[in-house]
C-alpha positions as CSV (number, residue, x, y, z in Angstrom):
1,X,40.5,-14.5,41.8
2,X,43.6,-13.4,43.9
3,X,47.0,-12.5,41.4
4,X,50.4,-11.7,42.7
5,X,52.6,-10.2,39.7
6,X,56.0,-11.5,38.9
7,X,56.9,-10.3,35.7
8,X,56.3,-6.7,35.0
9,X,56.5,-4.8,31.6
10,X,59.8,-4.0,31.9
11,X,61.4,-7.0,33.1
12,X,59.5,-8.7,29.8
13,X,60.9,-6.2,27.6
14,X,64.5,-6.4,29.5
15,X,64.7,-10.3,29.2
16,X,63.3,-10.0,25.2
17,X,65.7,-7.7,24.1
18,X,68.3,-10.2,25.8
19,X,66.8,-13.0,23.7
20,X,66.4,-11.4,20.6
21,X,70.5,-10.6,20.9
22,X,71.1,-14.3,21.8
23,X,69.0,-15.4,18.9
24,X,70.6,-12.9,16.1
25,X,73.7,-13.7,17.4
26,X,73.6,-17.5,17.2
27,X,72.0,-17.5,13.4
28,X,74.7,-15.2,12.5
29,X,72.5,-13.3,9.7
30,X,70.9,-16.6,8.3
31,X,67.2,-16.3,7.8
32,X,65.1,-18.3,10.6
33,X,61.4,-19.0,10.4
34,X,59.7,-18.4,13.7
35,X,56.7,-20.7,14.2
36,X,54.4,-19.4,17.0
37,X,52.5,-21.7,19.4
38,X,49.0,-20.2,19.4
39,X,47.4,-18.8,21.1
40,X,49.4,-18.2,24.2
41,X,52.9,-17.5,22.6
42,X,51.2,-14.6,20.1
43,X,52.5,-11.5,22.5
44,X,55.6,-12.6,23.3
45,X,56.0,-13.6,19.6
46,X,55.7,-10.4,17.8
47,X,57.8,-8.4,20.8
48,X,60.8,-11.2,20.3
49,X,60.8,-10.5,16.5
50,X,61.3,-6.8,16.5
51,X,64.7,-7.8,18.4
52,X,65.9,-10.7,16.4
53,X,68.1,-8.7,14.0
54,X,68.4,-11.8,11.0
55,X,66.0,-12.1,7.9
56,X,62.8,-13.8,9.7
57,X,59.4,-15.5,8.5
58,X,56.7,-16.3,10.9
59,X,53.8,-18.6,10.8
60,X,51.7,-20.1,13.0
61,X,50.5,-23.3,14.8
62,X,47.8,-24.1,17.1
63,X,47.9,-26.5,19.6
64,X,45.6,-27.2,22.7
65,X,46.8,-29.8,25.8
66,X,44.7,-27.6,28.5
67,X,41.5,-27.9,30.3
68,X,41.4,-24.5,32.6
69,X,44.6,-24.8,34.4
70,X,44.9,-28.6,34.2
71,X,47.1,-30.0,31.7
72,X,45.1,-33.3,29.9
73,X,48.3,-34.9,28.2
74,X,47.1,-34.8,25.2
75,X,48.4,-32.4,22.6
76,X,46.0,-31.5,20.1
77,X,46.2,-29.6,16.5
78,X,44.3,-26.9,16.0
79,X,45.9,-25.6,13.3
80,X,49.0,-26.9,11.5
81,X,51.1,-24.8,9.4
82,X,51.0,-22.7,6.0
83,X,54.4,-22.5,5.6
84,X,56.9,-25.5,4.8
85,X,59.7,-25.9,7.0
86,X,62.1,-28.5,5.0
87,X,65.5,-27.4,4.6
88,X,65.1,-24.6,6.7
89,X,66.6,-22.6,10.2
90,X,62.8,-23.5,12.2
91,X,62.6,-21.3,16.0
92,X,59.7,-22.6,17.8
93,X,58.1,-19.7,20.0
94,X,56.3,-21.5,22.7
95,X,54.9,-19.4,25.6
96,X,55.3,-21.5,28.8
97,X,56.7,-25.1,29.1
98,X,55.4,-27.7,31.8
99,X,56.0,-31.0,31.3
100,X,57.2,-30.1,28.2
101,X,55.2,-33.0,25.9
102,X,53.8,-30.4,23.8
103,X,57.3,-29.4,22.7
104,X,57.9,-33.2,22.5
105,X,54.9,-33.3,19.9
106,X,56.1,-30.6,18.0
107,X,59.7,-31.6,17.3
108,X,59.0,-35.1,16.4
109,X,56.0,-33.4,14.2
110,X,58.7,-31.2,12.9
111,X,61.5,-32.9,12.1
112,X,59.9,-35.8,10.0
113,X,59.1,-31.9,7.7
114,X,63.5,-32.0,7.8
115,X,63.9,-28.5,8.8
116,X,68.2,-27.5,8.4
117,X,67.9,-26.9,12.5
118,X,65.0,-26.8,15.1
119,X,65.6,-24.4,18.1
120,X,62.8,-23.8,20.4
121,X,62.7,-20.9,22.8
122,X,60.4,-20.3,25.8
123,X,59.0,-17.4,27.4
124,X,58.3,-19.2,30.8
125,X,59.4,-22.9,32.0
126,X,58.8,-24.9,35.0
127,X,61.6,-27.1,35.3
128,X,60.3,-29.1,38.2
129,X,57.8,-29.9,36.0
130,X,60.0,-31.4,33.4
131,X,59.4,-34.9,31.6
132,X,60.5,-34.2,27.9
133,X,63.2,-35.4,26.1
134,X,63.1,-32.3,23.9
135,X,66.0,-29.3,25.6
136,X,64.7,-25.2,25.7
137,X,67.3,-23.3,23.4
138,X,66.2,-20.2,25.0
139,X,64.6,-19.5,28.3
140,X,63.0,-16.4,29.3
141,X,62.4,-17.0,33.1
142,X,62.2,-20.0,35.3
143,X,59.4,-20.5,37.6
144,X,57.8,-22.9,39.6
145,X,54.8,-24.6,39.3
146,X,52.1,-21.6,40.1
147,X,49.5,-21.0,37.3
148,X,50.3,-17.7,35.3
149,X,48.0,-15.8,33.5
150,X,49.3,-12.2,31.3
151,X,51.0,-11.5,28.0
152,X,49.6,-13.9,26.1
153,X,49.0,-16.5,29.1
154,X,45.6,-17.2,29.8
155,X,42.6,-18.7,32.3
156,X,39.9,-20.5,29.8
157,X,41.0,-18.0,27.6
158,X,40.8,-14.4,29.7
159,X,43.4,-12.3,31.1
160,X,46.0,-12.4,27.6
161,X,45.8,-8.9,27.1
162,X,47.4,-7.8,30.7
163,X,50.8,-6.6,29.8
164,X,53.0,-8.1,32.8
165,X,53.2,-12.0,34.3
166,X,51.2,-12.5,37.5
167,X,50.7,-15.5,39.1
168,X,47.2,-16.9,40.2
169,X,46.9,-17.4,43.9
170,X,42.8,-18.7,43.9
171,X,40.6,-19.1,41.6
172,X,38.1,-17.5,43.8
């Protein structure tokens, strides 16, 4: 498998830090429950957390919609949440967005729970790829449609533990 790298270490922690400020600023010190999209999201997660400067809960939720680098439309739970969201400021933490139905899923899924507000931020999104209904809060970087792998990203579940972005040129 061929890789070019897009996204190096420092460019992830550059754009974070950037978030994290954006984020703290717009909750204005009210307390926000970060709900991470597992498993791809679970890297950029806990690095966006250390820079979000407000009270902040996290929990989990596990979804699947791919089939090696194929999306299959349907968005599957793996594992809903422990925590309830009702009444509460809800950040969904989402690590790449294609199509964007999986972020669809989730805040229909999420508002009938009546959270206060629903933000979502990405770390990636494809906006050529775009079909929801449902807007990005926060965007990390743009890209087109290549398949990424890194920092949380994987290939049938390798290559999450590489610290940068790369794309995948062949799957040679």
């Amino acid at each position: 498998m061929k890789t070019r790298p897009l996204f190096d270490e420092a460019a992830l922690a550059k754009r974070i830090k950037e978030l994290g400020d954006q984020i703290t600023a717009d909750y204005a010190g009210e307390p926000v429950l970060v709900v991470s999209v597992l498993k791809g999201a679970f890297m950029f997660t806990a690095d966006l957390i250390r820079q979000i400067k407000v009270p902040v809960e996290i929990d989990f939720i596990g979804l699947a919609s791919y089939d090696g680098t194929q999306s299959t439309g349907q968005v599957r739970i793996t594992s809903d949440l422990s925590t309830k969201i009702e009444g509460r400021n809800v950040l969904i933490v989402e690590d790449i967005v294609d199509t964007g139905k999986t972020l669809d899923f989730l805040r229909d899924m999420f508002n009938l729970r009546n959270p206060r507000s629903l933000k979502i931020c990405a770390l990636l999104s494809k906006p050529e790829c775009h079909e929801m209904k449902s807007p990005v809060d926060y965007t990390g970087f743009e890209i087109t449609r290549e398949f990424v792998i890194g920092y949380g990203l994987d290939l049938d579940q390798r290559y999450r533990e590489l610290p940068y972005i790369a794309q995948v040129l062949n799957l040679d």
